[in-house]
TORKOL-4160 file (C-alpha; in steps of 0.2 Angstrom, whole numbers, padded with zeros to 4 digits, m for minus):
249
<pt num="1" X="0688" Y="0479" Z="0496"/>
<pt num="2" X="0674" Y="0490" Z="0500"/>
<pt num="3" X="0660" Y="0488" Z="0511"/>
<pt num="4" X="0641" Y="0497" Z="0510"/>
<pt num="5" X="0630" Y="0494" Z="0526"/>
<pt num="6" X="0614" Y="0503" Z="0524"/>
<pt num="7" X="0606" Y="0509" Z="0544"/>
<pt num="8" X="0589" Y="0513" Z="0546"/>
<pt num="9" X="0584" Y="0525" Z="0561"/>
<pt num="10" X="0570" Y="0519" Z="0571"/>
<pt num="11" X="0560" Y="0518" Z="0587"/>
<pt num="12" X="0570" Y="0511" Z="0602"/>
<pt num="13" X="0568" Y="0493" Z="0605"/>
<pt num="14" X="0563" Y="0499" Z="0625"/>
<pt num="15" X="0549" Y="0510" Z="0619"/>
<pt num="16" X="0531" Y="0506" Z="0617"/>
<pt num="17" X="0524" Y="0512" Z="0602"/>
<pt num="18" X="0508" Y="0522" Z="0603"/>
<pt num="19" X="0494" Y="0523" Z="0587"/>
<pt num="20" X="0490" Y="0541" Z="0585"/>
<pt num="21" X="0474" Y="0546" Z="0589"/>
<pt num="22" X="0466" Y="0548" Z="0569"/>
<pt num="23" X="0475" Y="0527" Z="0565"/>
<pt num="24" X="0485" Y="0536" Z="0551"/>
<pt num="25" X="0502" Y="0530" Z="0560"/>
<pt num="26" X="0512" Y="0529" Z="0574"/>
<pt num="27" X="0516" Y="0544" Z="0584"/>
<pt num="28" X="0536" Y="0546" Z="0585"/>
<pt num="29" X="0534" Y="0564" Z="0592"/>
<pt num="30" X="0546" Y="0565" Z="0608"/>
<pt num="31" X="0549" Y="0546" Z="0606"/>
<pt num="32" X="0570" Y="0541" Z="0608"/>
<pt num="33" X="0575" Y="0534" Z="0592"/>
<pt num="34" X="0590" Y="0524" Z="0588"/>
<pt num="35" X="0597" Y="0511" Z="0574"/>
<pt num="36" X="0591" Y="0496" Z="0569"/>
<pt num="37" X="0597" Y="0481" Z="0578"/>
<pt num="38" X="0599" Y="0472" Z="0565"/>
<pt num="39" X="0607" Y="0486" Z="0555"/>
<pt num="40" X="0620" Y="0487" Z="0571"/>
<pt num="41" X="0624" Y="0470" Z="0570"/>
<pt num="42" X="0628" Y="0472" Z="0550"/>
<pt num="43" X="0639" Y="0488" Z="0554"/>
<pt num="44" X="0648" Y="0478" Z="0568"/>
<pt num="45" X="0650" Y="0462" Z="0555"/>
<pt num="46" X="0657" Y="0474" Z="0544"/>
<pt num="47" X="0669" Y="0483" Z="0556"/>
<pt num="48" X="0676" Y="0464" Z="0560"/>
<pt num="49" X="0681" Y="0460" Z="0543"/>
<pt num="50" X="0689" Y="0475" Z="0540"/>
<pt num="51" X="0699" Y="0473" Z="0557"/>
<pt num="52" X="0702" Y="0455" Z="0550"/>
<pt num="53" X="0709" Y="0464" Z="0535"/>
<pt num="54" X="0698" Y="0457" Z="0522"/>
<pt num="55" X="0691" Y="0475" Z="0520"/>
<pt num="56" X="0699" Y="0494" Z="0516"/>
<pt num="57" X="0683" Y="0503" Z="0519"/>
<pt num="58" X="0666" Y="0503" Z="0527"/>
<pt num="59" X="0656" Y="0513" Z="0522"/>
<pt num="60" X="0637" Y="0518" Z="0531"/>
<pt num="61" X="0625" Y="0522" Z="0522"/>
<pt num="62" X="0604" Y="0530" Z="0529"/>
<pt num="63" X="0590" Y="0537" Z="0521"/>
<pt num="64" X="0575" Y="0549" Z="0527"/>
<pt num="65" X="0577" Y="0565" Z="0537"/>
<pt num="66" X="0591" Y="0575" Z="0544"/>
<pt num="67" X="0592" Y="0566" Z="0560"/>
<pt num="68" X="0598" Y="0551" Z="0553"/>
<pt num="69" X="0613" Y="0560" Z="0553"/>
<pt num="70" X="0616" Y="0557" Z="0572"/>
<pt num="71" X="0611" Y="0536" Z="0567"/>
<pt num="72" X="0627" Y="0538" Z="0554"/>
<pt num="73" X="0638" Y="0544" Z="0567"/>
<pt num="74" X="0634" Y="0529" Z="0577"/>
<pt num="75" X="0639" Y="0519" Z="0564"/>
<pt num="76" X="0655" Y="0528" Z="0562"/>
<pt num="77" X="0658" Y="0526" Z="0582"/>
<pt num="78" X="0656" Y="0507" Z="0581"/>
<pt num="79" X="0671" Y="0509" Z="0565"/>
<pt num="80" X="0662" Y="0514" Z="0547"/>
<pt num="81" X="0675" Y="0527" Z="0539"/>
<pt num="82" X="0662" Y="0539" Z="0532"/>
<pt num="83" X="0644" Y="0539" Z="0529"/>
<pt num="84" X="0632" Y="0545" Z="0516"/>
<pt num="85" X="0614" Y="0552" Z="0522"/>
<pt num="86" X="0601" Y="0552" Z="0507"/>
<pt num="87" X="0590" Y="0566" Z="0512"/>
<pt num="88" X="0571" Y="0566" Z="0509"/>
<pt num="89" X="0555" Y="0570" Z="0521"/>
<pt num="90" X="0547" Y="0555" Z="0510"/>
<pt num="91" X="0538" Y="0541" Z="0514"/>
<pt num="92" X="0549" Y="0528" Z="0511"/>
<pt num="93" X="0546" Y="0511" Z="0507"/>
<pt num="94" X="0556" Y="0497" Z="0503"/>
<pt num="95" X="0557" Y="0496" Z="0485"/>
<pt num="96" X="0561" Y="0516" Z="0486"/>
<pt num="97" X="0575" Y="0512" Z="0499"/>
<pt num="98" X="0582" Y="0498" Z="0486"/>
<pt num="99" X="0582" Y="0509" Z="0473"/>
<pt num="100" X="0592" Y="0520" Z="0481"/>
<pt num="101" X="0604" Y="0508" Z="0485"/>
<pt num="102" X="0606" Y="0502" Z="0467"/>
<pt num="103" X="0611" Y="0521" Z="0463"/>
<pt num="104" X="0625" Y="0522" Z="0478"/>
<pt num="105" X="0630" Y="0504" Z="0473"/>
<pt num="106" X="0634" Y="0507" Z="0454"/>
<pt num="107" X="0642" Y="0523" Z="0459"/>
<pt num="108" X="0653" Y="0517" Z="0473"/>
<pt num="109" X="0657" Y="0500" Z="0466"/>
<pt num="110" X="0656" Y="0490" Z="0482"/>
<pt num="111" X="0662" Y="0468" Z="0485"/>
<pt num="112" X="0649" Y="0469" Z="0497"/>
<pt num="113" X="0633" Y="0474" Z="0503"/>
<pt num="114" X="0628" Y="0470" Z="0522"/>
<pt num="115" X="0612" Y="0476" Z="0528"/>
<pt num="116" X="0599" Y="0471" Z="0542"/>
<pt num="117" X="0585" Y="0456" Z="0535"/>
<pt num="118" X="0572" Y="0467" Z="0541"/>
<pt num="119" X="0568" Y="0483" Z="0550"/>
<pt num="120" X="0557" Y="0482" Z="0567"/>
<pt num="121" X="0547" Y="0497" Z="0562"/>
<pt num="122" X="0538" Y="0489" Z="0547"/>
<pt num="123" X="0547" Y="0472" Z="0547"/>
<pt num="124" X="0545" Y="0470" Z="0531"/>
<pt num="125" X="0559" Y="0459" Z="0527"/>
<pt num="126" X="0564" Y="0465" Z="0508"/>
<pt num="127" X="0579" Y="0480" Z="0504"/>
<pt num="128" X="0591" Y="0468" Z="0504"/>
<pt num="129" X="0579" Y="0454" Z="0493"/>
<pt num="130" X="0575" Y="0469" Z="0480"/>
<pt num="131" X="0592" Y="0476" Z="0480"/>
<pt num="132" X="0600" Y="0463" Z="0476"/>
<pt num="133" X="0587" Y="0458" Z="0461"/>
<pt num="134" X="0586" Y="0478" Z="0455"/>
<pt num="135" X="0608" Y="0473" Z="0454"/>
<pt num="136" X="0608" Y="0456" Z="0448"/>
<pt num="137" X="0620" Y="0452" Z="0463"/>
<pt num="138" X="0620" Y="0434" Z="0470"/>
<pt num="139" X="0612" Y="0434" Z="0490"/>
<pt num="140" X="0614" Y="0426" Z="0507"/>
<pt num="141" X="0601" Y="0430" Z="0520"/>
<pt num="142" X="0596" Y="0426" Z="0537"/>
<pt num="143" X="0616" Y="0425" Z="0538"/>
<pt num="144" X="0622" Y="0418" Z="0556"/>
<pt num="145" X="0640" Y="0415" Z="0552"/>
<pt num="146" X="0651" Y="0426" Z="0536"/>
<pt num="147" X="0667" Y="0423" Z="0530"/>
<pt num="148" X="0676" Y="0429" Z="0514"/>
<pt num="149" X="0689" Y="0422" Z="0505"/>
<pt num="150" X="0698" Y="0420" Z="0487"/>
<pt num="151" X="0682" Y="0433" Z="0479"/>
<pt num="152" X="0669" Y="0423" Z="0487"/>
<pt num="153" X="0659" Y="0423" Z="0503"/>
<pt num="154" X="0651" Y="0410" Z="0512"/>
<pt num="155" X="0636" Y="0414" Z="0520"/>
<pt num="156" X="0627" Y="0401" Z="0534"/>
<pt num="157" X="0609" Y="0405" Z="0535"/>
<pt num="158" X="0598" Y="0398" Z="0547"/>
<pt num="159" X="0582" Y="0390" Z="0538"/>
<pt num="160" X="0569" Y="0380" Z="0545"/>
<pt num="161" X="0578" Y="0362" Z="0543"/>
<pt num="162" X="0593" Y="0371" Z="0553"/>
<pt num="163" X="0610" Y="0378" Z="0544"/>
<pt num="164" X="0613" Y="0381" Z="0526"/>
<pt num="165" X="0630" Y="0387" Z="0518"/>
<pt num="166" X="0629" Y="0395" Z="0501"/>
<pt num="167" X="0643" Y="0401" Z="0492"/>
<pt num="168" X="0645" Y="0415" Z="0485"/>
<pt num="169" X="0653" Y="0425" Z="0470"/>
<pt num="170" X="0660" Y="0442" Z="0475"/>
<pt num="171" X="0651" Y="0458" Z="0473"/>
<pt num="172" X="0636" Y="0450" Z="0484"/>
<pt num="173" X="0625" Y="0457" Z="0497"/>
<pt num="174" X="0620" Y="0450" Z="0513"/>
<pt num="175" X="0607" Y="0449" Z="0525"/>
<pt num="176" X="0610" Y="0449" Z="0545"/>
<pt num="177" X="0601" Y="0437" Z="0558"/>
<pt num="178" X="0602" Y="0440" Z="0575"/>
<pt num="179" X="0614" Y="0425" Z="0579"/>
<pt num="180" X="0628" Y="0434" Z="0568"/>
<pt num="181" X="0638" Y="0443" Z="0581"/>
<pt num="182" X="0634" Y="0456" Z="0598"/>
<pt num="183" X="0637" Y="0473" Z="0593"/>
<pt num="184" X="0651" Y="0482" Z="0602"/>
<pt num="185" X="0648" Y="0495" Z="0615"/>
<pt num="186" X="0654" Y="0514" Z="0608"/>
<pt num="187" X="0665" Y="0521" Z="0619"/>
<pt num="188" X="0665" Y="0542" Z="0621"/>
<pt num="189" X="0681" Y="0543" Z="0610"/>
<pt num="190" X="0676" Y="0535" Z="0595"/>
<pt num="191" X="0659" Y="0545" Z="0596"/>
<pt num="192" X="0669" Y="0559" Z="0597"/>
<pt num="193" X="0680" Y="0554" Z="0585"/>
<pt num="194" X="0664" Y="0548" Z="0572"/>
<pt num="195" X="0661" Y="0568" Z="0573"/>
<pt num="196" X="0676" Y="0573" Z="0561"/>
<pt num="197" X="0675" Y="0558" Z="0549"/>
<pt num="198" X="0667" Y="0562" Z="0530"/>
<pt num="199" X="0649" Y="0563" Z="0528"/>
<pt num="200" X="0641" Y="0567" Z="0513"/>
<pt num="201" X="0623" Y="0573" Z="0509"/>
<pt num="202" X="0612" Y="0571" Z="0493"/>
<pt num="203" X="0596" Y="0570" Z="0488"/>
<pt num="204" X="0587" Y="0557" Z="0481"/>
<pt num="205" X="0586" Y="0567" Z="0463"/>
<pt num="206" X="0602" Y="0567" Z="0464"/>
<pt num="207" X="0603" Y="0549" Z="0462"/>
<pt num="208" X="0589" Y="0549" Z="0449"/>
<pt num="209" X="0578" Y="0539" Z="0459"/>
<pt num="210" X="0561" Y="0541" Z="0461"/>
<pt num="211" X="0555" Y="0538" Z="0480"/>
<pt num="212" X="0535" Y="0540" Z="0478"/>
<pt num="213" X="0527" Y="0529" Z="0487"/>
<pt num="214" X="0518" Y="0513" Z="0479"/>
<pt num="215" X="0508" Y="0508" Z="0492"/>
<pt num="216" X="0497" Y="0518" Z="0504"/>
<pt num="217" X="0492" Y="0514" Z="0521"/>
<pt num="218" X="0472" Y="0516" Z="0526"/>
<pt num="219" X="0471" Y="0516" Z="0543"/>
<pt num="220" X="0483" Y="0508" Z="0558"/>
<pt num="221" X="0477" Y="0502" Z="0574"/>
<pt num="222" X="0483" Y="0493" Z="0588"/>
<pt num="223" X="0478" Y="0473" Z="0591"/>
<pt num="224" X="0462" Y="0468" Z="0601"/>
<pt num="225" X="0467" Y="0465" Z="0620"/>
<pt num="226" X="0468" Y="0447" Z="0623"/>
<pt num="227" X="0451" Y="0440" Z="0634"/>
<pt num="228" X="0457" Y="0434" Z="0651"/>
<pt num="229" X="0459" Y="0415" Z="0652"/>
<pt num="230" X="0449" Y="0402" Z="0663"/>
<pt num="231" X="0452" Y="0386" Z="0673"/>
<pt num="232" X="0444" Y="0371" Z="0671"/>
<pt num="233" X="0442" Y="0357" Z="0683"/>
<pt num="234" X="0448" Y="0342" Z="0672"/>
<pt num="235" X="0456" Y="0336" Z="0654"/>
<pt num="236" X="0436" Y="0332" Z="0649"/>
<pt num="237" X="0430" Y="0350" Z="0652"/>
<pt num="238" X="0445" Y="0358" Z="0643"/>
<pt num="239" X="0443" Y="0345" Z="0629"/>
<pt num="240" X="0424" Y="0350" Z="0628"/>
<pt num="241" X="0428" Y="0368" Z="0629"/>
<pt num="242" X="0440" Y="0365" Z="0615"/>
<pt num="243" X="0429" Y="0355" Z="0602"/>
<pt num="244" X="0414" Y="0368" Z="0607"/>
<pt num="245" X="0417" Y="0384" Z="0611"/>
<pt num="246" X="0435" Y="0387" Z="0602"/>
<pt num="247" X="0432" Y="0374" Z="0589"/>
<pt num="248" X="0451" Y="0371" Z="0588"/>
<pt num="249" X="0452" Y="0351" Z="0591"/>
């Protein structure tokens, strides 16, 4: 059984981002990058089934520049067997990202397709909705728990009521939650080891995919600073202050 976990390479959790001075992004020049937690956690979940011998092979897959090369060898550290960079200087947006996954799935014939529910760059929360309707694949997201069995898996997903279990019909793809599993820590053996496994470039013509991006972004700017709060002396004042002056209540 065979197992494709797309990574995205983003800013570190720890950093602060920064606007840049013309609001036409954010400024990643000099700023420590490193993969998406939820991607980790997707690699990791991966990694355990194979351990469990439900899989035969993990495969990592990123796209965008050349340095997400260094984010596919962590993913090889944590225990993916090889890795596929799709190269491009693009823009990339979701859709785009999607529809290069459809490509690598029809050519690599994957069970299963674990990705992060959302990236904290852009937290858009949609690759692994749109791949699997560009696929026609059944879905499970928001997945706390995952187990496969018999060429199905059952996916619990948290939802706003609480837990939900679906059951699903093998090939599938699969969207991590946090709550899913705490990624192991990569040792310096496997990261050396990571350097001599397989990892194949291509383009995104190589594919046949179109990455163009379908949305353009105006301008980016950081939130208004929050106004300092005041005390009041009773619960009449702050009731007042409430009706009249915020016009919450």
């Amino acid at each position: 059984m065979k197992v494709l976990v797309p990574v995205k390479r983003v800013v570190d959790y720890n950093v602060k981002v920064r606007v840049k001075s013309d609001g036409t992004g954010v400024d990643i020049a000099n700023v420590k990058m490193s993969m998406n937690p939820f991607d980790e956690i997707a690699v990791e979940e991966a990694v355990r089934l194979k351990e469990k011998g439900v899989v035969t092979e993990v495969i990592a897959v990123s796209c965008g520049v050349t340095q997400c090369q260094e984010t596919l060898r962590t993913a090889m550290a944590i225990g993916a067997d090889r890795a596929i960079l799709v190269e491009t200087d693009a823009e990339l947006q979701p859709l785009a990202v999607a529809k290069i996954l459809k490509a690598l799935v029809d050519k690599e014939q994957p069970q299963l397709v674990i990705l992060g529910k959302q990236a904290i760059d852009d937290d858009c929360n949609q690759t692994g909705q749109m791949l699997a309707a560009l696929t026609g694949l059944p879905q499970g997201t928001f997945a706390s728990k995952v187990e496969v069995a018999d060429g199905k898996v059952a996916v619990t997903r948290e939802v706003d009521g609480g837990l939900e279990t679906v059951s699903l019909s093998l090939p599938a793809v699969v969207t991590t939650d946090l709550r899913l599993n705490e990624p192991r820590y990569v040792t310096l053996p496997n990261i050396m080891k990571a350097k001599k496994k397989q990892l194949d470039v291509v383009k995104p013509a190589d594919l046949g995919v179109d990455v163009a991006p379908r949305i353009k972004t105006l301008k980016v700017e950081e939130p208004p600073k929050r106004s300092a709060g005041i005390k009041v002396p009773d619960v009449a004042t702050l009731v007042s202050k409430l009706k009249n002056e915020a016009k919450v209540i």
